[in-house]
C-alpha positions as CSV (number, residue, x, y, z in Angstrom):
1,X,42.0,8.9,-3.4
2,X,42.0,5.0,-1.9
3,X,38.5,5.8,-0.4
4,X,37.0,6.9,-3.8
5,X,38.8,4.1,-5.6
6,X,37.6,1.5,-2.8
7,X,33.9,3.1,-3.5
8,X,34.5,2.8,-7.0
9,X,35.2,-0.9,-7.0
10,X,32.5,-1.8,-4.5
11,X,29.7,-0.1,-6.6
12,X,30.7,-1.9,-9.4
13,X,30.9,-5.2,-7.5
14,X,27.3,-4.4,-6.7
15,X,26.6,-3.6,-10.2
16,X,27.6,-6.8,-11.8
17,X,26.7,-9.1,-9.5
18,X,23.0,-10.1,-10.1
19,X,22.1,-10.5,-6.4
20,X,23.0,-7.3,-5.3
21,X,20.0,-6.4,-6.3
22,X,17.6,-9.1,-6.5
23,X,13.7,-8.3,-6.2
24,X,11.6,-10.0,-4.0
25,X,7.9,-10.1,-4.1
26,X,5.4,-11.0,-1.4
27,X,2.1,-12.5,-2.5
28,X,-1.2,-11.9,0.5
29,X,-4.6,-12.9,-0.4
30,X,-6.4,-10.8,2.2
31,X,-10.1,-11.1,4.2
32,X,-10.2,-15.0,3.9
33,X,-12.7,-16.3,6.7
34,X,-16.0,-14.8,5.7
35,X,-17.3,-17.5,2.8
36,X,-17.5,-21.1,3.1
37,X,-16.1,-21.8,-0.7
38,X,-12.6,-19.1,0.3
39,X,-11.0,-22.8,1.4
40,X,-9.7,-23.1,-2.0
41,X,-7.3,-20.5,-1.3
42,X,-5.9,-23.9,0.0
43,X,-5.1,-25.3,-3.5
44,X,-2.8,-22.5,-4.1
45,X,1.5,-23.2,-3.7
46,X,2.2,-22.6,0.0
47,X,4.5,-19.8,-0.1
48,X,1.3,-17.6,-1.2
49,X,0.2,-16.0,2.5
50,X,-3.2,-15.6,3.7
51,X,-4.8,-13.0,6.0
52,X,-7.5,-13.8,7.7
53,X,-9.9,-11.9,8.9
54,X,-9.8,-12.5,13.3
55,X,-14.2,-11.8,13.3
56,X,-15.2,-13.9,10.6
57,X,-17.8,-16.4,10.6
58,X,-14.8,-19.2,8.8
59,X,-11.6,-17.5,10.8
60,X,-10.9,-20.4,13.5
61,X,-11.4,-23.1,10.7
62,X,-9.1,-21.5,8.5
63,X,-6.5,-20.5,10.7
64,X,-6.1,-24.1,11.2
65,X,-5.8,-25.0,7.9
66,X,-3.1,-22.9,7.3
67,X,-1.4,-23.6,10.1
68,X,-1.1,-27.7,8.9
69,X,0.1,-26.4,5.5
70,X,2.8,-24.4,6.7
């Protein structure tokens, strides 16, 4: 009976508090390194990611970019 009623109160603890169960969302822009103009991916907020692509003509430039922003 104490372990349903301990189960009981933690659920609802869960329930009402609002970060229990926060979301989180993860923003990639993907293939960045093949054209010259994909540097404006730059002007975007930081905590946007960037995947870039190891082969591409622009990869070592743009690794290094993103590296100095962080």
């Amino acid at each position: 009976m104490l372990k349903r009623v301990s189960q009981t109160a933690l659920c609802c603890f869960l329930l009402l508090s609002g970060s229990g169960f926060a979301a989180r969302l993860a923003i990639v822009i993907d293939d960045i390194g093949y054209r010259a103009d994909d540097q404006k991916i730059y002007n975007l907020p930081k905590e946007i990611s960037v995947a870039i692509i190891p082969s591409a003509p622009n990869a070592m430039a743009r690794a290094k970019q993103a590296k100095q922003q962080g």
